[in-house]
DRENDO-591480 format. One record per residue: y, z, x of N, C-alpha, C, O in turn. Coordinates in steps of 0.05 Angstrom, whole numbers, plus 32768, in hexadecimal, padded with zeros to 4 digits. Layout:
<nuros>
YZXYZXYZXYZX...
</nuros>
This chain:
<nuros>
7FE880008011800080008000801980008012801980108025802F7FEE800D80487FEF801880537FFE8016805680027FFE80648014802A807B8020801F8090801C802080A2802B802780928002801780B17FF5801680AC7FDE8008809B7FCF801080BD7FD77FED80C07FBF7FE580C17FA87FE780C27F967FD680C37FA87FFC80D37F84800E80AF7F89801780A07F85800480A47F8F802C808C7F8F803380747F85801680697F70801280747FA4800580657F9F7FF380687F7C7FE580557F6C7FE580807F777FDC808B7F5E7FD180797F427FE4806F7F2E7FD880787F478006807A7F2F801580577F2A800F804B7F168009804F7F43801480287F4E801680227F3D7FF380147F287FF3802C7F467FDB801F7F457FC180267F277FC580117F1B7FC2803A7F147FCC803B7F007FC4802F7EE67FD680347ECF7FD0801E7EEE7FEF80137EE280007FF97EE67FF67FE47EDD80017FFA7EF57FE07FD97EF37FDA7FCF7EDC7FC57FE27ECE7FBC7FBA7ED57FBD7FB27EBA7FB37FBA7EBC7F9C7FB97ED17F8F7FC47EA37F937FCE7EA17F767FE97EB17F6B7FF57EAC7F567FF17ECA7F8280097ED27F7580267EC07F77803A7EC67F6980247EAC7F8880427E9B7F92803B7E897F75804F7E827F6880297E857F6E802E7E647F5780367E7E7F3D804A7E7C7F2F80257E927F3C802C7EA77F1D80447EA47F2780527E927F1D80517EB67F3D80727EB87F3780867EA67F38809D7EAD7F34807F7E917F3E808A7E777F3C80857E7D7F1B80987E837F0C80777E7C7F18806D7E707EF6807F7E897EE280897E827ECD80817E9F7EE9808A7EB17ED580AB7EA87EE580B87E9C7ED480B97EAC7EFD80CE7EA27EFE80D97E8D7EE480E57E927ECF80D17E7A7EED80D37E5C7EDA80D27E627EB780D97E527EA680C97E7D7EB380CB7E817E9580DD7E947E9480DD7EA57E8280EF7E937EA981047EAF7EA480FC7EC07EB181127ECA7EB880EA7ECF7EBD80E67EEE7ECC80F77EED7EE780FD7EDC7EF880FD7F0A7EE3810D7F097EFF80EA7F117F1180D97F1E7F0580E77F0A7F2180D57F107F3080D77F207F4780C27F257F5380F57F2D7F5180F77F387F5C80F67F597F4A80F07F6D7F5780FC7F5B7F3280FB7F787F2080DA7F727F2180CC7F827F2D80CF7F5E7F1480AA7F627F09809F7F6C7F2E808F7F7E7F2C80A37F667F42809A7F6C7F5E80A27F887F6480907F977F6C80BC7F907F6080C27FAB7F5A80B07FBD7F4780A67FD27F5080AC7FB77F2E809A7FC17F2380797FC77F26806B7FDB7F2080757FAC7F32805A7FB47F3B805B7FC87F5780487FD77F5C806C7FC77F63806F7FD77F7D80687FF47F6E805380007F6E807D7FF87F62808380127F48806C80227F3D806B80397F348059800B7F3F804580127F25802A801A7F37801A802A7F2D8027800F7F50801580117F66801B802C7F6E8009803C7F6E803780367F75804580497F7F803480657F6C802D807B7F758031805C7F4F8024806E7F358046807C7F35804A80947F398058806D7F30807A80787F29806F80717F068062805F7EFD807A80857EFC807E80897EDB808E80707ED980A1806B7EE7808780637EC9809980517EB580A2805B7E988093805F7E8480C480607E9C80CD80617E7F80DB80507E7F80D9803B7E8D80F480597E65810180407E5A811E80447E73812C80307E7A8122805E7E7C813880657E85813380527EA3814380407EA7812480567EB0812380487EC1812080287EC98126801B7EDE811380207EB081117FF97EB0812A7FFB7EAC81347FE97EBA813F80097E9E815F80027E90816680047EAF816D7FED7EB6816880137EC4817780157ED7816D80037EEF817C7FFB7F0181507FFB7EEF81507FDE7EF8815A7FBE7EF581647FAB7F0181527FC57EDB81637FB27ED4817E7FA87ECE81857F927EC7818B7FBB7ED381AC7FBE7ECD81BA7FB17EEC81CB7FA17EF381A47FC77EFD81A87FBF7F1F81A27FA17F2981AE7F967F3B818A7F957F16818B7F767F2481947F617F0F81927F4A7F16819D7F677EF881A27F507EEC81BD7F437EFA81C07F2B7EFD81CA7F527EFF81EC7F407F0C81E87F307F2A81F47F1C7F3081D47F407F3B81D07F347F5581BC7F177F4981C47EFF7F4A81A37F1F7F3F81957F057F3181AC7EF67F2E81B07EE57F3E81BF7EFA7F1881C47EDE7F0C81DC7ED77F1A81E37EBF7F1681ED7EE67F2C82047EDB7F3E81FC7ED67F57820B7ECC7F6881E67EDC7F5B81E37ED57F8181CA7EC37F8281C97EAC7F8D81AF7ED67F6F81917EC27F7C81987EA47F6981967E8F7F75819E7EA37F4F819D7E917F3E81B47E7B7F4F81AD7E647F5481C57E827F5481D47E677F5681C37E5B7F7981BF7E437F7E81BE7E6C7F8781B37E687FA381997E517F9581977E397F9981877E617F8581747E567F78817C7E357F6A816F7E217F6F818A7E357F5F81947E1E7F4A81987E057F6A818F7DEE7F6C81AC7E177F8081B87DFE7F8F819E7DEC7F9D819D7DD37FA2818D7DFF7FA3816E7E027FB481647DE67FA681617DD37FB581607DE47F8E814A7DD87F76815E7DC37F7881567DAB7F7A81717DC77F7781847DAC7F6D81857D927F7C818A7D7A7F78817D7DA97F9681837D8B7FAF81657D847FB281607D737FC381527D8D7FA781337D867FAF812E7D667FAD81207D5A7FBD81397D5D7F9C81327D3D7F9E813F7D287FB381377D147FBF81557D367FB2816F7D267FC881647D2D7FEA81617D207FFE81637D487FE481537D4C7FFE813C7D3B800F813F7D348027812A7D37800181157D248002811D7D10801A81127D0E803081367CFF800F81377CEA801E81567CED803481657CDA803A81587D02803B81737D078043816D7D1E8054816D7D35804A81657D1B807181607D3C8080817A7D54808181737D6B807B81947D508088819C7D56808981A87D6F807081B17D86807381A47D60805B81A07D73803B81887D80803C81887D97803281707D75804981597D86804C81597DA08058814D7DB48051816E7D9A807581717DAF808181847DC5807B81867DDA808781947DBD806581A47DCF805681997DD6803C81A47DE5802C81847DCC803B81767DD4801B81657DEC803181657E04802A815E7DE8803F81547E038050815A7E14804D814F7E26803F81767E15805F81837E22806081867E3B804681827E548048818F7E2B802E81997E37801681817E48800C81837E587FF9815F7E42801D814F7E45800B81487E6B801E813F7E80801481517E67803681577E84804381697E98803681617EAE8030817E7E8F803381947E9B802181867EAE801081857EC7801081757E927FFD81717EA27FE1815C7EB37FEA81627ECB7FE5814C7EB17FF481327EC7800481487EDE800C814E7EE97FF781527EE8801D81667EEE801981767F06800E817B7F1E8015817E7EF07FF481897EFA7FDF81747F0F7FD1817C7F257FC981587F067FD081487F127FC181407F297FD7813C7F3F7FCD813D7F287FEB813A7F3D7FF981547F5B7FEE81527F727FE481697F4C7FF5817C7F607FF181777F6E7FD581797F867FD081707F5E7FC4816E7F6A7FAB815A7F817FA6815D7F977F9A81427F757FB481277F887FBA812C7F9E7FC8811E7FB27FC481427F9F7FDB814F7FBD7FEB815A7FCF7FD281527FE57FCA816B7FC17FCA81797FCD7FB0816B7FDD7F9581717FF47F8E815F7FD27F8C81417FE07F7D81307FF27F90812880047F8181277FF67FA5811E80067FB18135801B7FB2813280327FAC814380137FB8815C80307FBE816080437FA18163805B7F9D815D802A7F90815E803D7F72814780507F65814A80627F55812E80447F73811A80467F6E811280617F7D80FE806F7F77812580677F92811A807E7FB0811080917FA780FA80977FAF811F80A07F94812480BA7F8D810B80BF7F78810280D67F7680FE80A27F6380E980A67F5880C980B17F5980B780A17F5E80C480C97F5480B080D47F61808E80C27F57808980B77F41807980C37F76806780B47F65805280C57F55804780D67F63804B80C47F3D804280D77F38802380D47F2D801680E47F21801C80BB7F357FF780B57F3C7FF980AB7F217FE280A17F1F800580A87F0A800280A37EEC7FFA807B7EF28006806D7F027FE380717EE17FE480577EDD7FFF80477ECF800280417EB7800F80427EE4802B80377ED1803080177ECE804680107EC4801D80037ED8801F7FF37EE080267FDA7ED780317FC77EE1801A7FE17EBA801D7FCB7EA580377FD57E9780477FC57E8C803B7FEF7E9980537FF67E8A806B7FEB7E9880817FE57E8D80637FE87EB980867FE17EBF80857FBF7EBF80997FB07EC180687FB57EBD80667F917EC480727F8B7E9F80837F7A7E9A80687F9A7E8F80777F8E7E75808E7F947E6B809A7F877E5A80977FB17E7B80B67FBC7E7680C47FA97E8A80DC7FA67E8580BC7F9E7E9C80D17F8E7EB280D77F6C7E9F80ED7F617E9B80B97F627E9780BC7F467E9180BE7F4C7E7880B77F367E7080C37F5A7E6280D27F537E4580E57F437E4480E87F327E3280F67F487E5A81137F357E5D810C7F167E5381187F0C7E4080F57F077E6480F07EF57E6180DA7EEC7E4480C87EFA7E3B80E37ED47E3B80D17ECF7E2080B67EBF7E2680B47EAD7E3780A97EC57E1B808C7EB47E1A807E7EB67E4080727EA57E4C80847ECA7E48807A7ECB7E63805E7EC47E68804F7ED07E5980577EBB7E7280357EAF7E7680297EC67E81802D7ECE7E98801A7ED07E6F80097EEA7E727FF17EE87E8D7FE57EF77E9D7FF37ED17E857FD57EC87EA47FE87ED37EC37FDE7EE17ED57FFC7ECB7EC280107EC97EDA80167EE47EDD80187EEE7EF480197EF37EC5801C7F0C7ECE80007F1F7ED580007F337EE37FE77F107EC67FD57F247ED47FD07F197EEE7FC17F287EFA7FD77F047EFD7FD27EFD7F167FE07F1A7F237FD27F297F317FFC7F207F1D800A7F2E7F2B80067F477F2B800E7F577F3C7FF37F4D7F107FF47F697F087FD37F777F1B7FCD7F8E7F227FC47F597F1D7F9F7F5C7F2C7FB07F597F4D7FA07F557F607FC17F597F507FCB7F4A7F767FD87F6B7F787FD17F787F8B7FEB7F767F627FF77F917F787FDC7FA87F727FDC7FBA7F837FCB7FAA7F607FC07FB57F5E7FA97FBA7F7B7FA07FCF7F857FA67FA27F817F9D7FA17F9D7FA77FA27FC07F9D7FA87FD67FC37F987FB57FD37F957FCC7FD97FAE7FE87FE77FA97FFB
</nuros>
């Protein structure tokens, strides 16, 4: 088990099948940096209530949608142009560090909020993977048990 988020995060998603799920629950709306937090959370055996998904989520919705999202949007945008143009390739790179990044910083940030939460061995796991991805609609349940069978092992 990681004791640090950015670690846990790098470990759960180098494992098989977790990069295409979070690709896949991304793409339907999940922030994937809060559902990675949560599974961290839930491995940790940290209680999941409502008070606490509210203060995660309060903490990453503005960095998500003002820093990773537009980093994200510029990344995707140039993918075709890129193709035939190195020089945009090497700045689509570039942008694609940024956003890594960006999501790192965010993953510091939820850990810091998270410090003070004691672990208290309780099975919380599903509670924080469905309190994190409610945000998002119609989430692909397969994608999330990829994520939910990967930290369980991680």
């Amino acid at each position: 088990m990681s004791p640090d988020l950015w670690n846990f995060s790098l470990n759960t998603y180098a494992l098989p099948g977790v990069q295409a799920a979070c690709l896949q629950l991304q793409d339907e709306g999940a922030n994937v940096c809060l559902l990675l937090c949560g599974a961290w959370l839930g491995q940790r055996g940290v209680d999941c209530n409502q008070s606490r998904l509210q203060q995660l989520q309060t903490l990453a919705a503005p960095w998500h949608r003002e820093v990773i999202r537009p980093l994200r949007a510029l990344r995707t945008g140039w993918r075709a142009a890129a193709n035939d143009d190195t020089e945009l390739a090497a700045l689509r790179e570039q942008v694609k560090t940024l956003e890594l990044e960006a999501e790192r910083q965010l993953l510091l940030r939820l850990q810091e909020q998270a410090r003070d939460w004691p672990g208290a061995q309780v099975d919380s796991l599903d509670d924080w993977l469905e309190g994190l991805a409610a945000e998002a609609a119609d989430l692909g349940h397969d994608a999330l048990q990829v994520l939910r069978v990967a930290a369980t092992g991680a």
